[in-house]
One Martini backbone bead per residue (centre of mass of N, CA, C, O) as a GRO file, in nm:
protein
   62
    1UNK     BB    1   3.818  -2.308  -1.372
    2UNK     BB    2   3.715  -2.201  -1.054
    3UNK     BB    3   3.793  -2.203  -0.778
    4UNK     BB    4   3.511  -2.293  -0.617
    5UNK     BB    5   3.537  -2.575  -0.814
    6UNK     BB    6   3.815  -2.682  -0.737
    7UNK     BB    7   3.720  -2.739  -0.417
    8UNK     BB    8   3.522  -2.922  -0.464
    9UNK     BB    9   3.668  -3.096  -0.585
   10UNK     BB   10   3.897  -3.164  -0.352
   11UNK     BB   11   3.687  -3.244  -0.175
   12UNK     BB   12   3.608  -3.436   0.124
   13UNK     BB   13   3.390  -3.683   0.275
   14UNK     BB   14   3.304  -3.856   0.568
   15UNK     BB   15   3.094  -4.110   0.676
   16UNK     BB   16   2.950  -4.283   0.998
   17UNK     BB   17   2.742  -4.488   1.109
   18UNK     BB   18   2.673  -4.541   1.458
   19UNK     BB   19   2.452  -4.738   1.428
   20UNK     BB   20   2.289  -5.060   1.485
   21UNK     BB   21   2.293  -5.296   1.278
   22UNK     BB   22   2.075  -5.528   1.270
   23UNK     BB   23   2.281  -5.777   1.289
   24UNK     BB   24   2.396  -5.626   1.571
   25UNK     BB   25   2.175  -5.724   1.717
   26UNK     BB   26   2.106  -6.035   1.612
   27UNK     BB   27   2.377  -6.117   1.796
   28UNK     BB   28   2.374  -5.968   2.080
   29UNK     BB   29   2.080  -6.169   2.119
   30UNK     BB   30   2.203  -6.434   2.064
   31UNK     BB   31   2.392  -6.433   2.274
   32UNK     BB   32   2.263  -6.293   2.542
   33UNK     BB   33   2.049  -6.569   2.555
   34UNK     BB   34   2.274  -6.794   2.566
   35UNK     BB   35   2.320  -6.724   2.854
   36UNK     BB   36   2.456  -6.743   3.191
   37UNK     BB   37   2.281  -6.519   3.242
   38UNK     BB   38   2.050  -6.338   3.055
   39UNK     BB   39   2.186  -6.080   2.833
   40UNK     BB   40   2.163  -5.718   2.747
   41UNK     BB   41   2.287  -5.465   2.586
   42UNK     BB   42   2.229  -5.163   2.698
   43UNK     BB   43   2.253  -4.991   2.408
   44UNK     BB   44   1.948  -5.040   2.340
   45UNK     BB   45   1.769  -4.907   2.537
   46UNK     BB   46   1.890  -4.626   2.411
   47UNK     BB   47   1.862  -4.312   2.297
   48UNK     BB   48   1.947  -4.003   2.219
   49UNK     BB   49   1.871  -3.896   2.490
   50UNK     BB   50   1.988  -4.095   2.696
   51UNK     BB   51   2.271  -4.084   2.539
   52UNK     BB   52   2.344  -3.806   2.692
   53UNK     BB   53   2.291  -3.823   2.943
   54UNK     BB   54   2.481  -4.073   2.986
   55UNK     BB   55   2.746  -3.898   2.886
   56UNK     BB   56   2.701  -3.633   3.122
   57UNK     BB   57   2.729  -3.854   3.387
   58UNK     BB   58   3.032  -3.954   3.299
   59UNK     BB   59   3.170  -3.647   3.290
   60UNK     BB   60   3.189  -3.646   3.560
   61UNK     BB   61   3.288  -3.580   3.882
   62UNK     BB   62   3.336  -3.755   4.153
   0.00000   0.00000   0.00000
């Protein structure tokens, strides 16, 4: 076995998809409907650009 194929054998990479799972949309829409008044969370709202701006407007100084 030559080093490049050692090292590729010794790599590992973890993966975490952290996108809300249709699971966790559905049990989030049915808690905050549930309440009074009827809430949806936020974070459902925005998309990936969305998101960005939204994390780049917390990031500011007061």
């Amino acid at each position: 076995m030559n080093a490049a194929a050692h090292a590729m054998q010794r790599a590992h990479a973890a993966l975490t998809d952290l996108r809300p799972q249709p699971d966790d949309i559905t049990a989030d829409a049915l808690a905050g409907l549930s309440q009074t008044p009827k809430t949806l969370p936020s974070k459902y709202f925005y998309d990936a650009h969305g998101s960005q701006l939204f994390e780049a407007i917390t990031r500011q100084p007061e």
